[in-house]
N, C-alpha and C positions, 0 to 999 in steps of 0.2 A: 417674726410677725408677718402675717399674710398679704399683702400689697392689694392696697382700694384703690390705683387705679388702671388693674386690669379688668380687660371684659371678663362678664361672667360667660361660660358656655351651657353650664347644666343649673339647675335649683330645684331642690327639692323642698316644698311646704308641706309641713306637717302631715306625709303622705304616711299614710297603711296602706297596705294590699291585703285582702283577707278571701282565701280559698274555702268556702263554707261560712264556718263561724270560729276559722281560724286563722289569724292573722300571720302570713309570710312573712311580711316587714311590717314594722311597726311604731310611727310619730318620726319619720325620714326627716331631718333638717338639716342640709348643706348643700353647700355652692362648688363648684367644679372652674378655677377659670381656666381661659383659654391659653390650651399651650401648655398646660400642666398634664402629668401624667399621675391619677387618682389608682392606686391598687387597693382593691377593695380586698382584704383577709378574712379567713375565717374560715372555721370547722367543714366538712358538710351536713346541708343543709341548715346554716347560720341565715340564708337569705342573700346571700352575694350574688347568684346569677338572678333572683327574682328582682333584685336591682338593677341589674342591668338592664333586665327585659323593659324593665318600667321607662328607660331613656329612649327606648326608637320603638314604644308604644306595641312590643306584642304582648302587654299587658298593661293594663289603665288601672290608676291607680280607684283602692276603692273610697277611701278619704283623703281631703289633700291635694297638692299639685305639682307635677311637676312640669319643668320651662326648658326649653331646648331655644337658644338663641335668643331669652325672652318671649317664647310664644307656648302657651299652654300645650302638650302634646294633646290633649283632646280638640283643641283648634288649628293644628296641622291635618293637611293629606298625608294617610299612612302611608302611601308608595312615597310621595314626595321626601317624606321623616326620612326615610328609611334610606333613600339614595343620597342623603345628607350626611348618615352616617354610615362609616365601614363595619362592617363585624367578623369576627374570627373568633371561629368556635374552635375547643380541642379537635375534631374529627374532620376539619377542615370542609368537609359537603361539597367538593371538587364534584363536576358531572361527568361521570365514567366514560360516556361517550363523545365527550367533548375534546378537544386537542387542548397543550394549556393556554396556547393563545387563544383558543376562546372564551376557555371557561374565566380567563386576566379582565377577555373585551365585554362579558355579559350586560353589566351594570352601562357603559357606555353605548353600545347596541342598543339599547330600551331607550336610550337618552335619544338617540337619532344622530351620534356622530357618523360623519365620514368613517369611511373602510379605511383609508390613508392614517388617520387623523388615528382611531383606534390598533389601525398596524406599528404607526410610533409609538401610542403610549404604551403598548407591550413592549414594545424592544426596551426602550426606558425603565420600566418597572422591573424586567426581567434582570437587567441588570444593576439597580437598585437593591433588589436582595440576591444580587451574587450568583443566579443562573446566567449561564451564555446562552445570548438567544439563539443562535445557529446550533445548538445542543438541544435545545429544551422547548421552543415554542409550539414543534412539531410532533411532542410526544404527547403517551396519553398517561391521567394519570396513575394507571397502574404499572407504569415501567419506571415512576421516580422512585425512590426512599421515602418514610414517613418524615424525613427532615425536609426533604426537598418538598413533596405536597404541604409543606404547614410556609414554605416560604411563597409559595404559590400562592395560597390560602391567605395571606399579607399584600402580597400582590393585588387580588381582586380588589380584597378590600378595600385598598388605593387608589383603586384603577380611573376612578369618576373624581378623585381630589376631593374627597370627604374634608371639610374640618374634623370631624369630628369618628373616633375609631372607637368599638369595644371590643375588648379582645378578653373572654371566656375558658381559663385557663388553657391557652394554645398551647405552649408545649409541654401540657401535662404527661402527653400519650408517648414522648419522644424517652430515649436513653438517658441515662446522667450526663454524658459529656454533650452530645448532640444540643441537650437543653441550655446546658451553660453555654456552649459557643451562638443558639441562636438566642439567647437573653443579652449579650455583651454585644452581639450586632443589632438587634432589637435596641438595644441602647441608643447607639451610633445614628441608628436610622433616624428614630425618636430627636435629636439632637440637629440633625439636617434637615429634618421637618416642618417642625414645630407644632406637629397637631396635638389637639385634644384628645388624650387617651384616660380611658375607661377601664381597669385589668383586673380581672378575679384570679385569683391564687389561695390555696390554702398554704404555700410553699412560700415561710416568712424570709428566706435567703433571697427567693425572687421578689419578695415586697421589698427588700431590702435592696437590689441591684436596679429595681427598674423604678422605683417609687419618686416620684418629687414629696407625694402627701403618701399617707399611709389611710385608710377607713378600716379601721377592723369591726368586722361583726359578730353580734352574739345573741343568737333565740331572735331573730329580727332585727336587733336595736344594732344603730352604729353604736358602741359604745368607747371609743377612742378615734380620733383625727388630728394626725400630726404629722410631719416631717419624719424621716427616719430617725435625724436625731434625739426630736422630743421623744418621737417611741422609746428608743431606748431608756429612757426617764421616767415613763408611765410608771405608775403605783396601781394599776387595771390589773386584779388578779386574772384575766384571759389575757393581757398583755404580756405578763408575767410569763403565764404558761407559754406563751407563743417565743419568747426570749430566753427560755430553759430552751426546749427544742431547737434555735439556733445554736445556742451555746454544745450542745451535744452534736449538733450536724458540722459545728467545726472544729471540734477536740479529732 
């Protein structure tokens, strides 16, 4: 059973998003608390990134509400939202001409920290997902691997100490093994953290390794929210289909 008394981070009221005269997501009701890691599942185009977008507002909802720390996203500054929370996309959006310690310092840079002050929190984060900074600060990033720019790409999104992270199927783009070693340190990290995380996957192994809750969606609607365990439980013919395809990705 779900504990009433942690904070909530995210809430979504009776929210649609409708592109036309067709609805993205459709009657959104859930709470996100803080410190929990929320993997949202589902097909493509079930609506799981348009949910996400809906939390650091580059999309407003068209009916309904949603609340980032208790405050309507329509009653936030969008730059402010946005440097509140981290995000990590699969493609990572690293800037080609940038070294990685900069493109680590951007979000802090715009803040107006010290040069000092931002040269620690690189060495720190660099080392937090497993680069050496006397290897890696200096490079650009087309001379890392696609593993090393998506740990990069975690990094940024750290970099300012977000509460609050979404992370947009990140290593969808990576190899099989690449992906399970960065899911199981992606754990670890998560665990040392404590932040608020937001994950889309249609990869139910990965809702299953990184999940505290599970959201699965379907044609817009959440239509299950639960614990891995109760997933496995669910009587939801797309829960069903989602737990054959596990069952076959571990035979």
């Amino acid at each position: 059973m779900q504990s009433t008394s942690k904070a909530i981070a995210v809430e979504f009221h009776n929210v649609t998003y409708q592109l036309g005269q067709r609805p993205l997501v459709l009657n959104l009701n859930f709470k996100i608390e803080a410190g929990e890691t929320l993997v949202l599942l589902g097909r493509s185009g079930c609506g799981k990134t348009t949910t996400l977008r809906l939390i650091n507002r580059l999309l407003t909802p068209t009916i309904g509400d949603v609340q980032v720390e208790g405050v309507s996203t329509r009653e936030w500054n969008p730059i402010q939202l946005r440097r509140q929370i981290g995000y990590v996309i699969q493609e990572v959006g690293l800037f080609p001409h940038f070294t990685i310690e900069r493109n680590i310092g951007v979000v802090p840079s715009l803040q107006n920290w010290e040069p000092s002050r931002i040269q620690k929190r690189v060495v720190e984060l660099l080392e937090l997902v497993g680069l050496e900074p006397d290897r890696f600060a200096d490079r650009y990033p087309h001379q890392l691997s696609g593993g090393q720019r998506q740990r990069v790409g975690v990094a940024r999104a750290l970099a300012a100490d977000p509460p609050i992270l979404l992370m947009d199927e990140p290593f969808g783009a990576l190899d099989p093994i690449t992906r399970v070693e960065l899911q199981q340190e992606f754990r670890q990290l998560q665990q040392r953290l404590g932040k608020t995380i937001v994950f889309v996957t249609h990869d139910i192994q990965e809702a299953f390794t990184l999940g505290s809750r599970i959201g699965l969606m379907q044609a817009g609607e959440l239509v299950v929210l639960a614990t891995p365990e109760e997933f496995k439980r669910s009587t939801h013919p797309e829960a069903q289909a989602f737990l054959r395809a596990r069952g076959e990705w571990n035979s």
